[in-house]
VOGU-3710 file (C-alpha; in Angstrom, 3 decimals, decimal comma):
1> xxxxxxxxxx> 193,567/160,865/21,583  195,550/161,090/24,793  194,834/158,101/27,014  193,869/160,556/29,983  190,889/161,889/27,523  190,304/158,356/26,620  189,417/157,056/29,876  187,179/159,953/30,612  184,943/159,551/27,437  185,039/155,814/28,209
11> xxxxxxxxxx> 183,748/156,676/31,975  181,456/159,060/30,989  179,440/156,664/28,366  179,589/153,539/31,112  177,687/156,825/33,373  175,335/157,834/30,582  174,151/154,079/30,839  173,959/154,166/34,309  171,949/157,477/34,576  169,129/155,318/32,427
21> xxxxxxxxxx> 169,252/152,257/34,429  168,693/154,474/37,275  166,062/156,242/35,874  164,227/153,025/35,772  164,506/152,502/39,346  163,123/156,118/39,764  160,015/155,834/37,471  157,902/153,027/39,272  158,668/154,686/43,213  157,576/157,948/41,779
31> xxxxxxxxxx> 154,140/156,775/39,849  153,413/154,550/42,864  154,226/156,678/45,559  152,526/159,837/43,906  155,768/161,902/43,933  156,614/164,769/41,839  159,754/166,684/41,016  161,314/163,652/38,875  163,141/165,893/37,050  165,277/167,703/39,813
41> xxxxxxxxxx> 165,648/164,200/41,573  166,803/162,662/37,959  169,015/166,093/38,133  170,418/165,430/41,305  171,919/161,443/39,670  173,442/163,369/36,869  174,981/165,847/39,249  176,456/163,290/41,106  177,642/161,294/38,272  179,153/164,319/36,631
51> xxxxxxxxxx> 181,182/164,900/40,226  182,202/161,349/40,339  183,434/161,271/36,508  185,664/164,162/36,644  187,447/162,970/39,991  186,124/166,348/41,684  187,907/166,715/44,916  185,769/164,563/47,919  185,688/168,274/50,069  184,056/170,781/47,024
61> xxxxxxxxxx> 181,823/167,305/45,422  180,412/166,996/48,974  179,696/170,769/49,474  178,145/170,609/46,373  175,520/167,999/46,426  175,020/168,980/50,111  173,506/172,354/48,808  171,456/170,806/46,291  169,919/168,616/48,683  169,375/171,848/50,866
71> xxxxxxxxxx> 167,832/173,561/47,975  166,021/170,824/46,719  164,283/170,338/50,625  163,859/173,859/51,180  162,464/174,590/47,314  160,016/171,984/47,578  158,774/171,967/51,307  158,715/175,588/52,203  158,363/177,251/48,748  161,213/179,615/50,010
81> xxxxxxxxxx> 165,007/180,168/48,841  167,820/178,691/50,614  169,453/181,890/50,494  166,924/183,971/52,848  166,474/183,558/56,581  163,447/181,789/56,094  164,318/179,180/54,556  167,681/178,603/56,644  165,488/178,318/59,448  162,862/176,161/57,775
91> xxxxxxxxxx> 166,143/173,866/57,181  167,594/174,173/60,774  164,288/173,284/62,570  163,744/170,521/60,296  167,505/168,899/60,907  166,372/169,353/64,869  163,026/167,983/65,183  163,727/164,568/62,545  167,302/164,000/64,448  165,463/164,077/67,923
101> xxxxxxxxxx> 162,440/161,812/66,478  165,416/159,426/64,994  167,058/158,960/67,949  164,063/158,113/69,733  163,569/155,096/66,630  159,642/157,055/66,123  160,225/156,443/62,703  156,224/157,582/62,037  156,508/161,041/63,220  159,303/161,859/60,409
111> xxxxxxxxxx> 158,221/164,310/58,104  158,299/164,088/54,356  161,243/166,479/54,125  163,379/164,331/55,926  162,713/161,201/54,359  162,899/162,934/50,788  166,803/163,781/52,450  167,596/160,458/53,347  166,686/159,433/50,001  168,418/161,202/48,292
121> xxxxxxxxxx> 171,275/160,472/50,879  170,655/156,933/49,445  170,977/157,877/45,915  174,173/159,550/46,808  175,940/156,115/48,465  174,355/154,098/45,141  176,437/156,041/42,829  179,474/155,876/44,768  179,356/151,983/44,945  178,071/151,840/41,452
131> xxxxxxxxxx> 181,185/153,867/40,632  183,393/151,088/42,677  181,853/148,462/40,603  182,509/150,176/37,379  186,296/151,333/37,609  187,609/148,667/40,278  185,730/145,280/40,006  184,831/146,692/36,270  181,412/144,489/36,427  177,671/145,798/37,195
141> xxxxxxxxxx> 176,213/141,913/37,250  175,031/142,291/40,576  173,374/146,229/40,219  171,743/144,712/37,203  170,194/141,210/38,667  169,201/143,820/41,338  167,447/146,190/39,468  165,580/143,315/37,273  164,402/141,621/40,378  163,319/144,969/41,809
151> xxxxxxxxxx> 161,399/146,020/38,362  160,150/142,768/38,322  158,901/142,341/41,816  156,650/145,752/41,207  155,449/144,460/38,250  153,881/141,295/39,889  153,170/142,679/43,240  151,421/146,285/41,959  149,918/148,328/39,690  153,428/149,181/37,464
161> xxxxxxxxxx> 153,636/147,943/34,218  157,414/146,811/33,993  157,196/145,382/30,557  159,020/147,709/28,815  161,270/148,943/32,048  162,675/145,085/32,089  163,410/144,958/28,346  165,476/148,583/28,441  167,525/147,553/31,591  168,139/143,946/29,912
171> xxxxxxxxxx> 169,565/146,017/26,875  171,203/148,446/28,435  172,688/145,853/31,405  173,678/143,539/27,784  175,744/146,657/26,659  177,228/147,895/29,689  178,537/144,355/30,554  180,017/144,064/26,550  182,037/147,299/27,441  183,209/146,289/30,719
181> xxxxxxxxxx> 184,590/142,651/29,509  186,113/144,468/26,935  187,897/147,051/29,473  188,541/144,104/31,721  190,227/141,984/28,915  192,666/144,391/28,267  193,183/145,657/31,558  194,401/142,372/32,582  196,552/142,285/29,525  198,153/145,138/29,596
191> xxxxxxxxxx> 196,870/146,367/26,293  196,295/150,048/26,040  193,247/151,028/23,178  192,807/153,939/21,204  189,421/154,927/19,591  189,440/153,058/16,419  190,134/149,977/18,356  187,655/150,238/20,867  185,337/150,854/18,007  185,872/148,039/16,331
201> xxxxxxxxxx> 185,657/145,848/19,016  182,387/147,290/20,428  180,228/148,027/16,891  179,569/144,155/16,566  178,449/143,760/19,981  176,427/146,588/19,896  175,005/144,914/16,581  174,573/141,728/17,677  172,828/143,225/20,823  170,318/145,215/18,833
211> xxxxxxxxxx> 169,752/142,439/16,051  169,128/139,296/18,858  166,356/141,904/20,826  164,893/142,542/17,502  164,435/139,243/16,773  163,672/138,560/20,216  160,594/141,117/20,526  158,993/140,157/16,910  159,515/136,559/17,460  155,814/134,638/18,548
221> xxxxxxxxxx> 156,013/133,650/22,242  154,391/130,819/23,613  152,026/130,779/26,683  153,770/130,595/30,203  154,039/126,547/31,344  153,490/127,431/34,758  150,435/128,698/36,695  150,217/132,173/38,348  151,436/131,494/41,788  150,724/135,073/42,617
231> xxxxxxxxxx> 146,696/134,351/42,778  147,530/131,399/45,150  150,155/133,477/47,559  147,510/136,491/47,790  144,715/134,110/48,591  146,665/132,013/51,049  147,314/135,482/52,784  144,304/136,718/52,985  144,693/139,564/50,232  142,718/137,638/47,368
241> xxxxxxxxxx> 139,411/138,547/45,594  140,111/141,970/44,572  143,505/143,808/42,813  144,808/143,764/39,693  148,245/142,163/38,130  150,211/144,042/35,781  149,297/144,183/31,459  145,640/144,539/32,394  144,885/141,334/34,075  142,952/141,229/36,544
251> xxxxxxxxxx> 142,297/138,672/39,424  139,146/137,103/39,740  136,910/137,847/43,054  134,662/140,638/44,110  136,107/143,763/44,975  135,440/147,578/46,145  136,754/149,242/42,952  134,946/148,925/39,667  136,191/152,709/38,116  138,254/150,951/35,261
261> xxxxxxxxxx> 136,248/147,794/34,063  137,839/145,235/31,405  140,798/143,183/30,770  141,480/139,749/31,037  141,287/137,861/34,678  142,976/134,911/36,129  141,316/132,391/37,828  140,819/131,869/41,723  139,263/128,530/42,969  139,646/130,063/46,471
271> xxxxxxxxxx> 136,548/128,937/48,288  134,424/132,031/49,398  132,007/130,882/51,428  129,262/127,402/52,064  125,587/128,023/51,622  122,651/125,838/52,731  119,427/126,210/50,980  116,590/124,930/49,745  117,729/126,745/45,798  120,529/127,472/44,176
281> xxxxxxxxxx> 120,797/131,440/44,371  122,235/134,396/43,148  123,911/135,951/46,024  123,506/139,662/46,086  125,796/142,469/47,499  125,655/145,748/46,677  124,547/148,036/43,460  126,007/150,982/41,454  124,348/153,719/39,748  127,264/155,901/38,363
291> xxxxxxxxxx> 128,537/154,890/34,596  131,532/156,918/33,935  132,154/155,744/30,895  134,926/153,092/31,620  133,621/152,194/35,163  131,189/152,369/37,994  130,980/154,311/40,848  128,502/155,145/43,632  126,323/158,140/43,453  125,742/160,616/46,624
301> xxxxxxxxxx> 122,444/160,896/46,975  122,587/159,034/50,497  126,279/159,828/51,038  127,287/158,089/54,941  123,619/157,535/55,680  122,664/154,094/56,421  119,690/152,333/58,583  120,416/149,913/61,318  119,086/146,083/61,834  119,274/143,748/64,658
311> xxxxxxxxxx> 119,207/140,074/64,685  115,937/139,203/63,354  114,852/142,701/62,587  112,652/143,047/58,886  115,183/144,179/56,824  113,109/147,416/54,586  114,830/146,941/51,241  114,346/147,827/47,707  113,516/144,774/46,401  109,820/142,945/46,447
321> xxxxxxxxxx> 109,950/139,991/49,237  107,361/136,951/48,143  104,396/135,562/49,966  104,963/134,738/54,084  104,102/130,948/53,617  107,272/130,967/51,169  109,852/132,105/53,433  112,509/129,607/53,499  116,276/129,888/55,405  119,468/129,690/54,500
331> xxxxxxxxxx> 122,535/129,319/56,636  125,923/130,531/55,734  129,253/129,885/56,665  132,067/132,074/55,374  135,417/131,193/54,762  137,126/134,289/53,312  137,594/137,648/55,282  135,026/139,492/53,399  132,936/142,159/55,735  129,761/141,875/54,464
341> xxxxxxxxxx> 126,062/139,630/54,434  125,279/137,877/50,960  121,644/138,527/50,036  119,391/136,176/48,175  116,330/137,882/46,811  113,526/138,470/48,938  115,944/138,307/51,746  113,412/139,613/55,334  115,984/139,343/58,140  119,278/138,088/59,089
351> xxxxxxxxxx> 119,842/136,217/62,217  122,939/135,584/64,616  123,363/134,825/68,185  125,295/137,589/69,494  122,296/140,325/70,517  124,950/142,975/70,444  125,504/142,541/66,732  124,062/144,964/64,309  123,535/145,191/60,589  124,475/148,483/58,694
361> xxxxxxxxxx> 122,980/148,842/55,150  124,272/151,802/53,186  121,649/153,794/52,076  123,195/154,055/48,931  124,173/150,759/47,359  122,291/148,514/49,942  125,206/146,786/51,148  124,835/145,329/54,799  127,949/144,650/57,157  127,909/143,629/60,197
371> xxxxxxxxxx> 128,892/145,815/63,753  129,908/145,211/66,760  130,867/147,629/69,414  130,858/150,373/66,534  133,186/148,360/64,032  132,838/146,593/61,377  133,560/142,908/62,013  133,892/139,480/59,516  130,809/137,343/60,490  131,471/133,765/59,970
381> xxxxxxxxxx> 128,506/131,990/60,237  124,689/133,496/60,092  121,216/132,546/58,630  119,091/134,422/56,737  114,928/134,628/56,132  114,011/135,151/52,871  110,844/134,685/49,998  111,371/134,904/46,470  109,609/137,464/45,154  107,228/136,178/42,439
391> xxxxxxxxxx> 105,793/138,641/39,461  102,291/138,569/38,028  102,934/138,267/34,391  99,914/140,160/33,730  101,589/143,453/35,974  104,613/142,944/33,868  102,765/143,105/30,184  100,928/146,215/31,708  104,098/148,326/32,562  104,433/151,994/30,861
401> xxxxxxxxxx> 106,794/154,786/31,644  104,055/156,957/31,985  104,861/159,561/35,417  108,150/157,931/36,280  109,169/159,588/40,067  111,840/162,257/39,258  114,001/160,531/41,465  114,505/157,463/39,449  114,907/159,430/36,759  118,064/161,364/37,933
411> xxxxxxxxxx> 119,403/158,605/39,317  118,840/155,474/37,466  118,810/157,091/33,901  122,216/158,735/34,356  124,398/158,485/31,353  127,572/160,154/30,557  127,757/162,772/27,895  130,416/161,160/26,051  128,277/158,129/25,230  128,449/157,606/21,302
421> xxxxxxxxxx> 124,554/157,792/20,021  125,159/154,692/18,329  124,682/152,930/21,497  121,536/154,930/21,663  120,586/154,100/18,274  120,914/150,159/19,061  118,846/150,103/22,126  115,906/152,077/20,011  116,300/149,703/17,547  116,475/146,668/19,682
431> xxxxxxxxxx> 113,162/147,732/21,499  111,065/148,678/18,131  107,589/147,404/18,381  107,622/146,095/21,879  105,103/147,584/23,888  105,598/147,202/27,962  108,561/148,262/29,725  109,176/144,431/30,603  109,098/143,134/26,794  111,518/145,949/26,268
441> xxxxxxxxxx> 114,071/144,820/29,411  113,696/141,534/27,379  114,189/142,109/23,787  117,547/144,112/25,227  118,609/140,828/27,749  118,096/138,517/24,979  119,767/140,546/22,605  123,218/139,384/23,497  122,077/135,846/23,003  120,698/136,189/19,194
451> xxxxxxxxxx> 124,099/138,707/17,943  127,449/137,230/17,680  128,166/137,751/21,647  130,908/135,336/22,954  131,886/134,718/26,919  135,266/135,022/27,433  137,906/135,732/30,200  141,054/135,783/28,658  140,415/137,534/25,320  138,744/140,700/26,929
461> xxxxxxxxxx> 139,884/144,171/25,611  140,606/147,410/27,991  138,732/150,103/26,320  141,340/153,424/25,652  141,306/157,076/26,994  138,619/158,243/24,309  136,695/154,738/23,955  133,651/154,009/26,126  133,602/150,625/27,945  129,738/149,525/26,752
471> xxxxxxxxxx> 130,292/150,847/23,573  133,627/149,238/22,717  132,146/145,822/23,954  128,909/146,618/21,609  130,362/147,292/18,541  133,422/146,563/18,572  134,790/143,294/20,398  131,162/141,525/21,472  133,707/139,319/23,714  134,089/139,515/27,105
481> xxxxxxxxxx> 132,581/138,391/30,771  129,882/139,758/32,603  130,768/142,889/33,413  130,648/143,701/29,707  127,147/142,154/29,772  125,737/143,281/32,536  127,298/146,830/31,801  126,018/147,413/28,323  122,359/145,714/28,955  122,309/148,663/31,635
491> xxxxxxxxxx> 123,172/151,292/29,464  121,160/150,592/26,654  118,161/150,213/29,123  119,162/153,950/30,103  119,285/154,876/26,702  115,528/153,573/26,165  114,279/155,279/29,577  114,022/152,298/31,580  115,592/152,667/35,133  118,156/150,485/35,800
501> xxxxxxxxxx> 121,185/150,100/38,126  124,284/147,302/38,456  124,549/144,706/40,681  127,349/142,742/41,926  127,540/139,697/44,249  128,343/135,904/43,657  126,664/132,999/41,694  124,938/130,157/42,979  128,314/127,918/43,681  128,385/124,106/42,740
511> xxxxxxxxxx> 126,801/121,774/44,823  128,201/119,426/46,775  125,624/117,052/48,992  122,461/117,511/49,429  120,063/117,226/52,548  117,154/115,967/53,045  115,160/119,363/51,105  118,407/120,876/51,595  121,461/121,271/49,421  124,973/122,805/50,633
521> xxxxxxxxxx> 126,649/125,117/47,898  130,502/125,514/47,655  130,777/129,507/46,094  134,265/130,141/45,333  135,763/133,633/43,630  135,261/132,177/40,639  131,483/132,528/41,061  131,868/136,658/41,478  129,302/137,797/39,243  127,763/140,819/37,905
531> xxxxxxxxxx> 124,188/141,244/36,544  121,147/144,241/35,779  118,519/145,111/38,138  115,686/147,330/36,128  112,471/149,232/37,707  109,216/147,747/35,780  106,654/150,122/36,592  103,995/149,067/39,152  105,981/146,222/39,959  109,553/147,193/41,177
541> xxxxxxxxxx> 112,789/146,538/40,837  113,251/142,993/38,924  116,837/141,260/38,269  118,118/140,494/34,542  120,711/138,005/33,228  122,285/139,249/30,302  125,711/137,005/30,273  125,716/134,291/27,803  125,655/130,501/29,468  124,271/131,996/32,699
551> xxxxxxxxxx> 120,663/132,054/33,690  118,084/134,158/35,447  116,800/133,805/39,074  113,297/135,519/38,731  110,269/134,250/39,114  106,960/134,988/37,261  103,382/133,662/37,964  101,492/133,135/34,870  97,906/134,428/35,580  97,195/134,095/31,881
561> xxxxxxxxxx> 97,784/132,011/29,175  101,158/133,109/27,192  103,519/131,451/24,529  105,720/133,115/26,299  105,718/131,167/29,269  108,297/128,436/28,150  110,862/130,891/26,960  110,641/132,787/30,189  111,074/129,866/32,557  114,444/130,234/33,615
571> xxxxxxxxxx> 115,945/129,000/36,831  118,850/129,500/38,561  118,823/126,164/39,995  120,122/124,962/36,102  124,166/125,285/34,806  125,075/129,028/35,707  128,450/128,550/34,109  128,758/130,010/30,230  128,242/127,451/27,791  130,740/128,127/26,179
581> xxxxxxxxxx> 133,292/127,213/28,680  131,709/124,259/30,433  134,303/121,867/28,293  137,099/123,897/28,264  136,570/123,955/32,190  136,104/119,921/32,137  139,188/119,454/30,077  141,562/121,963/32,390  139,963/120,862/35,827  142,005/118,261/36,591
591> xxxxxxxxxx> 145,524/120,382/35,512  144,170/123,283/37,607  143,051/121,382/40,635  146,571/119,121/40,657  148,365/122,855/39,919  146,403/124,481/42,836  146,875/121,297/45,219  150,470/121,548/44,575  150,883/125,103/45,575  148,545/124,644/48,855
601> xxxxxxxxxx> 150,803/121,819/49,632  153,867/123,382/49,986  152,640/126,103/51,308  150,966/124,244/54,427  153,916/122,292/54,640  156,266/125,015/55,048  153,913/126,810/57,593  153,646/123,238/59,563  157,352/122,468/59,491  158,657/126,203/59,423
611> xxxxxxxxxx> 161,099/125,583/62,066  162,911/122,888/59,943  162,503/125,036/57,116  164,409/127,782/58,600  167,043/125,647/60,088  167,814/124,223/56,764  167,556/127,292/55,281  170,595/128,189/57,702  172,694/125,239/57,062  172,248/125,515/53,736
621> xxxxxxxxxx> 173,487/129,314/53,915  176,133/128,413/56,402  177,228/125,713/54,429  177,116/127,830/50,999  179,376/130,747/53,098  181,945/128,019/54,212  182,376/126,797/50,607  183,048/130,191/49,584  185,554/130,789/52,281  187,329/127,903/51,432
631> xxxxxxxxxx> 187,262/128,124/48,128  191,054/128,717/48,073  191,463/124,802/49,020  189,244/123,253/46,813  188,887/125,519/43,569  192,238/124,518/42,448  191,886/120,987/42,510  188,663/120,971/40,961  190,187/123,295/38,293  193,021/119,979/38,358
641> xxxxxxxxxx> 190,519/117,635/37,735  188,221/119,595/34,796  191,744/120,036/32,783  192,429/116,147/33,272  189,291/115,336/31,556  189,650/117,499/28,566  192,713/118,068/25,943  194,925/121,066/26,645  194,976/122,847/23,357  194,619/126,817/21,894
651> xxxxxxxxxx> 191,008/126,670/22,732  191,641/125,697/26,221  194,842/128,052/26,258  193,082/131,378/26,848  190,611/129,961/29,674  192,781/127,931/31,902  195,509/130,919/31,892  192,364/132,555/33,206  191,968/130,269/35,592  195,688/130,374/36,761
661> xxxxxxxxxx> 194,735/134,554/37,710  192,431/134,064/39,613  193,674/131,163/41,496  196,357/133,247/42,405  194,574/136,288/43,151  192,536/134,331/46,123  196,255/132,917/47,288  196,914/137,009/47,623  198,801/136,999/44,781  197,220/139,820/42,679
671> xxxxxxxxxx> 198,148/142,144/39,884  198,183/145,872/40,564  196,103/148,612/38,277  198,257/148,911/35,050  200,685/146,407/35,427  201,783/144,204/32,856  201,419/140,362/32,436  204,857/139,640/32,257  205,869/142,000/34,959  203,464/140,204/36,968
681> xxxxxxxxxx> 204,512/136,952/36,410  208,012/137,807/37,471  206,839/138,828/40,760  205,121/135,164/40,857  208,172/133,561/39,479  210,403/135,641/42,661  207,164/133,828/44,845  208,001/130,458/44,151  211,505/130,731/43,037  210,397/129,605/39,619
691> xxxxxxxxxx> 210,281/130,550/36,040  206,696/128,633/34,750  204,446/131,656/35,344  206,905/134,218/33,057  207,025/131,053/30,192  203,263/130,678/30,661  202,915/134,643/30,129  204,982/134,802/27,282  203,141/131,809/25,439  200,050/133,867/26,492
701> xxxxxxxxxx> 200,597/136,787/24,559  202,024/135,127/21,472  199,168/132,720/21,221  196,634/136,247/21,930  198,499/138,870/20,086  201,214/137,168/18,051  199,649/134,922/16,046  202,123/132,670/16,465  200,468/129,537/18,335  201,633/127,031/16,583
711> xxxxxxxxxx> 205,231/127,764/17,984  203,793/126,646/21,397  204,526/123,328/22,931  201,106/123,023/24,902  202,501/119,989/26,683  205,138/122,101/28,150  203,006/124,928/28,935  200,053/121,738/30,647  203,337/120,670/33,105  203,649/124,736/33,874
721> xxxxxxxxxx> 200,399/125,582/34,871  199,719/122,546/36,913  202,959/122,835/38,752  202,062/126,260/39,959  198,290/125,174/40,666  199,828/122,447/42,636  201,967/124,804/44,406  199,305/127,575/45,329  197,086/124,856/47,386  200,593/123,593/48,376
//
């Protein structure tokens, strides 16, 4: 094969590599950003790369991917054809109203057909510097770091899942930078290779490549040794307590979206807010009443409506409030920028000092925020009234669900209709023979006690396209947190015709002092919580605690004489963490508070000493460019000193000859595209007005291509190459 036809194959396969690693940049900015037309843009790369490998003339190559760019704008914007007045003019107006809008730097007013031009004006300068890289520094280290970094920082930072992006652009970065030694290598030599060659030289890399990831992917990995410092970062930034980190991991805290439920979470011992009360409570936010099947989501029925409070006003709410003489206070003080009012049960009236404050409670999920001159605001400290609701037992045994109001019934018995009946099946079964509504709520809560249930965080599966989230967790795992408690226990409550809805908000916190009657809580985003909330008829709405290890706030006066009565004692004011994880959480506290006190420290410490920071930051830059600059002085003699220290024999030959190139190279003295080693070292022999470079050369390529090393007198060829290292710094 002519050498011409050669080089082009070669080209085009380093391009065809490219075009993928490309591709991978392309992927994550198009699923995050919600763009479409990855196909033409993943056209436009190959046109260019085509244009590029086959040397088309700069003139005809620009023309060229000009009018695709034209097309592409006008195709996709205006849903005309380039070719007819309309769309020239669509084109023409949109060069003239983005070029005035640039110049005046209002970079929001761009429109999206200008932006989608200047990126892929930025695609076009990519591929002509990738193209530098690849046929005159003959190296892509730098596009690759790059584009692993980049891959790697959307991974982390969003929703992407770069897993498998990272591990194709490590392969195909592995290859690319086999082929381009190889080129290199020979280039330098002056070696010119012909197919079977280059296939021999390249099959075992290519195998060794393939075998080492194979063995790489199936090998057992062990956990990571360091903690998450992405938790830490988000919270010190404000941005913790809701998102989600890539493989399905989510970060503990209470947030907005609960659509896609499951997954494993990471710790967050960010502290939320302080409580002082007279009882440890469960700290209530807002419900949901949609199940989707893999979620929840908030119905309509009181879409944007919500009712207005004032400091002090009686808060109407869902919920029973207990007797007047019980009402006790509780102050809170919040530490996190969350924009809305905790809630303990029986909660009557929130107070604060400002009289222009109001409290908005959606209608809906009976969420309260606070306003203030008609937006919504973070309230840091504020005290609420509340009494505990207390339940007759007697009212309880005596519930039916006999003439249920319609309403509850559309709202609060809502299932989807892809629910498996099995689920049905297992609440039916689990409520046999028990005859009130409450014994019912019950035998389901305790169900998840008695079963084979286990509380866990880490080992939590994500239920598929076609699986349902309640009964995956039912069947199927029986491991996870409570949202896979508190989730089921309401559909299965649906399933039997008792009303129920889900509620989300934070556990009682640890306490920290106490007094007097009072005791101050620390609730951190570790304490977000989910649990059930189910209408007992003729009493009301009454909370449940399904989640193994925690334990129910509800409160029931006996008015008759039960066996019951022991088992149904349960206080909040006991352990609320899973018993399960209590000594897993004693053994790891210390590890997790040194981790987390290690992370706040340097992060306080660079944001009280930033200035020094950054000034060090700049000497140590300036100081790293001035090395570089004058690396011509001090490379060489370092090179002096390494070969001192270590024999100079045919495995040192190939490296410090190596050396000797590119020492020379940074004195100016560099060999041109194609020419030969000897050739070159005349020209450094003429230099000096020596002959050690041409004897070095010719030793070179006996002891590389001859096979006749032995013939070498390595002494001779050690006075050589440190004579003309000595004279280059000379």
């Amino acid at each position: 094969m002519k050498k011409n036809t050669f080089n082009l194959v070669e080209l085009g396969l380093y391009y065809v590599l490219i075009f993928f690693i490309l591709r991978e940049w392309l992927v994550p900015v198009m699923e995050l950003t919600g763009t479409g037309y990855l196909e033409l843009i993943l056209f436009f790369i190959a046109l260019a790369l085509a244009l590029s490998l086959f040397r088309v003339h700069f003139a005809i190559a620009f023309l060229i991917k000009f009018f695709y760019i034209s097309w592409f704008i006008v195709h996709v914007y205006s849903k005309q054809s380039v070719f007819t007045p309309a769309g020239i003019q669509f084109l023409l107006s949109e060069f003239q109203y983005n070029i005035g809008i640039t110049l005046r730097a209002d970079w929001v007013q761009v429109t999206d057909a200008f932006r989608t031009f200047l990126f892929l004006i930025l695609i076009w300068m990519l591929i002509y510097l990738i193209h530098h890289w690849i046929t005159v520094r003959m190296t892509i280290f730098y596009f690759l770091v790059l584009t692993v970094f980049f891959i790697g920082t959307l991974d982390t930072f969003t929703e992407y899942d770069g897993t498998y992006a990272i591990i194709k652009i490590i392969l195909l970065g592995l290859v690319m930078t086999a082929f381009l030694f190889l080129k290199r290598l020979f280039t330098q030599a002056g070696v010119e290779l012909n197919w079977m060659k280059y296939i021999k030289l390249v099959f075992p890399v290519i195998l060794l490549i393939g075998l080492t990831s194979i063995v790489a992917i199936y090998l057992p990995k062990s956990a990571p040794q360091w903690p998450d410092p992405v938790p830490f970062l988000k919270a010190a930034t404000g941005q913790g307590g809701e998102g989600e980190l890539s493989n399905g991991v989510g970060k503990v805290g209470y947030g907005d979206n609960d659509s896609r439920l499951g997954g494993a979470f990471v710790a967050d011992d960010t502290v939320v807010l302080l409580a002082e009360s007279e009882t440890k409570q469960y700290w209530r936010i807002e419900t949901k009443d949609v199940y989707t099947s893999k979620g929840w989501e908030n119905s309509t029925y009181y879409s944007g409506s919500s009712t207005v409070y004032g400091p002090g006003d009686l808060i109407q709410h869902s919920l029973p409030s207990g007797p007047e003489e019980d009402t006790k206070l509780a102050t809170i003080h919040m530490l996190y920028p969350y924009e809305f009012i905790v809630q303990p049960y029986g909660l009557k009236s929130i107070s604060q000092t400002s009289e222009a404050m109001q409290f908005f409670m959606n209608d809906n999920s009976e969420k309260i925020v606070p306003v203030m001159n008609n937006n919504t605001i973070q309230l840091n400290n504020y005290s609420l009234e509340y009494s505990k609701p207390v339940y007759l037992y007697s009212d309880l045994k005596s519930s039916n669900l006999e003439n249920l109001d319609p309403y509850l019934v559309d709202r609060y018995l809502q299932l989807p209709e892809t629910l498996p009946n099995r689920v049905v099946e297992l609440a039916q079964d689990v409520v046999a023979g028990k005859e009130s509504v409450y014994d019912q709520a019950r035998a389901i809560e305790m169900y998840f006690r008695q079963n084979g249930f286990r509380y866990d965080t880490d080992d939590v599966a994500i239920p598929s396209e076609e699986q349902d989230y309640a009964d995956q967790f039912l069947f199927e795992t029986k491991v996870g947190y409570c949202d896979n408690f508190s989730t089921s226990m309401v559909v299965m409550l649906r399933s039997v015709g008792i009303p129920a809805r889900w509620v989300k908000g934070f556990a009682g916190g640890e306490l920290i002092r106490t007094n007097g009657d009072m005791k101050n809580f620390e609730v951190t985003n570790n304490d977000a919580h989910s649990w059930v909330e189910a209408f007992i008829p003729n009493v009301g709405w009454i909370n449940f605690e399904p989640t193994i290890g925690f334990n129910n706030s509800r409160s029931i006066d006996y008015d008759f004489e039960t066996d019951d009565e022991r088992e149904e004692e349960l206080s909040v004011d006991e352990e609320t963490e899973p018993d399960e994880v209590v000594k897993e959480q004693e053994e790891t506290k210390k590890q997790n508070t040194s981790q987390n006190n290690l992370f706040t420290a340097i992060f306080n410490s660079i944001k009280q000493h930033k200035w020094i920071y950054i000034i060090s930051l700049l000497i140590l830059v300036g100081g790293a460019a001035i090395v570089y600059v004058k690396r011509k002085s001090w490379l060489p003699k370092v090179y002096l000193k390494m070969s001192k220290r270590k024999q100079y024999g045919e495995p040192s030959f190939e490296l410090m000859y190596m050396q000797l190139l590119k020492v020379l190279e940074m004195k100016g003295l560099k060999r041109k595209e194609g020419q030969t080693l000897i050739t070159f070292a005349k020209e450094v022999d003429a230099y000096y007005e020596t002959n050690h470079m041409s004897k070095i050369t010719v030793a070179y390529e006996q002891y590389l291509y001859g096979g006749r090393s032995t013939k070498i007198d390595m002494n001779q060829m050690k006075e050589s190459w440190e004579y003309l290292i000595n004279r280059t710094t000379s």
